[in-house]
C-alpha positions, 0 to 999 in steps of 0.5 A, a space after each residue: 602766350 598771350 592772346 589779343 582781340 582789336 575790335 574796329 571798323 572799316 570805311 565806307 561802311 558795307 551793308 551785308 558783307 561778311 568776309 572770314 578767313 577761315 584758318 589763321 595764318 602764321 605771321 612772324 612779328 618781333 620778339 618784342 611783339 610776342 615773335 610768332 604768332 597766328 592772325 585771324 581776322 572777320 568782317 561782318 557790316 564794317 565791324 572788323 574783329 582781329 584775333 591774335 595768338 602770339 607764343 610769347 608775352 607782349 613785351 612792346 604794344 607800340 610794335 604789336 599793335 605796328 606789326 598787326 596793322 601792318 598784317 591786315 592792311 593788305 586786305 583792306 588796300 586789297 578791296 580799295 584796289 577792287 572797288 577803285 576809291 580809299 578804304 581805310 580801318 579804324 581799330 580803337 581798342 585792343 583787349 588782352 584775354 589772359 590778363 581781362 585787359 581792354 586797352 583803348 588807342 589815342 591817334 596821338 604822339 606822347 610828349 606831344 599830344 599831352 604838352 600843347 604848351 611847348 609849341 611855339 604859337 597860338 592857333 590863332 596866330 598860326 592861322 594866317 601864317 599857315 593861309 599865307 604860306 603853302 610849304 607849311 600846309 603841306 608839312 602840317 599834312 605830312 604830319 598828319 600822316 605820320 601819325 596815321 600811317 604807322 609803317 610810312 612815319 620815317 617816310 612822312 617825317 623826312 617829307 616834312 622837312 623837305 617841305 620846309 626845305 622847298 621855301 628856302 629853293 633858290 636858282 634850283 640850288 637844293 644843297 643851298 636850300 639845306 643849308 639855308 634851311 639849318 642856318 635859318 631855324 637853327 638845326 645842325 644837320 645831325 638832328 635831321 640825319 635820323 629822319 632821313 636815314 630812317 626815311 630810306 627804307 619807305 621811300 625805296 619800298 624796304 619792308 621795316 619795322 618800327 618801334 613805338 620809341 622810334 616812331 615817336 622819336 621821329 615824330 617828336 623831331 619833326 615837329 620841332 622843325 615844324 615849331 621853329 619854321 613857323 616862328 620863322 615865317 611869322 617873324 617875317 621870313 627873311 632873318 634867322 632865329 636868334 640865338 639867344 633865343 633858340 639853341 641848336 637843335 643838335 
């Protein structure tokens, strides 16, 4: 049995609200995530506390923390849905009482966060390219998301590329376009194919799951199409990556 306390906030900040639920209620998470377990949950002044007993170890806290997330965040869409504007929660740390552990989360992608060397350009060169060049924005947008919403990262992951599909549209021809776009950054199909398998079941509203590997395994994707079309676009736009240079993304 393990039992985890996440301590947050919620925003915009509410003076004088306190909200309670008065029995925990019965979730199932994954047998990775501890498998059944009770949730409950209090909000006093925007400081949000989570109390989670779960009847088996912890075994994945990518996934644990994924599915508790995903467990609170109707209630707080819920008042979004009452007071007509964004409500969002920020939930920073986790501590584990069996084992006196405080763990603190970093809104952040490992093997991407942690290696600011392998992208491909500076900020400063990046800047006029990212000003010049709206489909891009868009997918450092989509990136964005990704990274913030857990449960819709396959969902935001796909966009991504489909962002840096649109700049290569011609006559309304999508399939050219795809294949312009693999030609063009040298990406074979099958290293995109995961992202948009995984991206089905968000789009079609199917409730799934991730892993903390499989996010991140997404992510790292994504962001290797992002490096390689912003090359692209800072060389000009109008040949491919060389081959000498860039191997096949495969």
């Amino acid at each position: 049995m393990t039992t985890a306390i996440f301590t947050g906030t919620i925003r915009p900040e509410w003076q004088g609200v306190i909200f309670e639920v008065g029995d925990p209620f019965k979730v199932t998470l994954t047998n990775d995530a501890g498998g059944a377990a009770t949730i409950a949950f209090r909000l006093a002044y925007s400081q949000l506390s989570i109390i989670v007993k779960t009847a088996n170890d912890v075994v994945e806290l990518g996934a644990f923390r994924n599915e508790v997330f995903a467990t609170v965040r109707p209630f707080v869409d819920l008042v979004g849905y009452f007071m007509g504007q964004v409500v969002a929660f920020d939930i920073p740390s986790v501590t584990f009482v069996e084992q006196d552990q405080l763990i603190v989360f970093l809104e952040a992608v490992p093997g991407i966060h942690d290696q600011p060397q392998d992208r491909p350009l500076s900020v400063q060169t990046m800047f006029p390219v990212v000003m010049q060049y709206p489909h891009i924005g868009r997918a450092l947008a989509d990136l964005r998301g990704a990274v913030e919403m857990f449960n819709d990262t396959p969902f935001y992951t796909y966009r991504v590329v489909e962002d840096v599909m649109q700049f290569f549209v011609a006559d309304d021809d999508r399939p050219a376009a795809w294949q312009r776009l693999r030609d063009s950054l040298r990406i074979d199909r099958t290293f995109l194919q995961p992202l948009e398998s995984a991206s089905k079941f968000s789009r079609h509203g199917q409730l799934r799951v991730l892993t903390g590997a499989e996010r991140i395994d997404l992510m790292k994707r994504a962001w290797q199409v992002v490096d390689r079309f912003a090359v692209f676009l800072h060389r000009g736009a109008s040949e491919p990556l060389p081959a000498g240079e860039y191997a096949l993304l495969s």
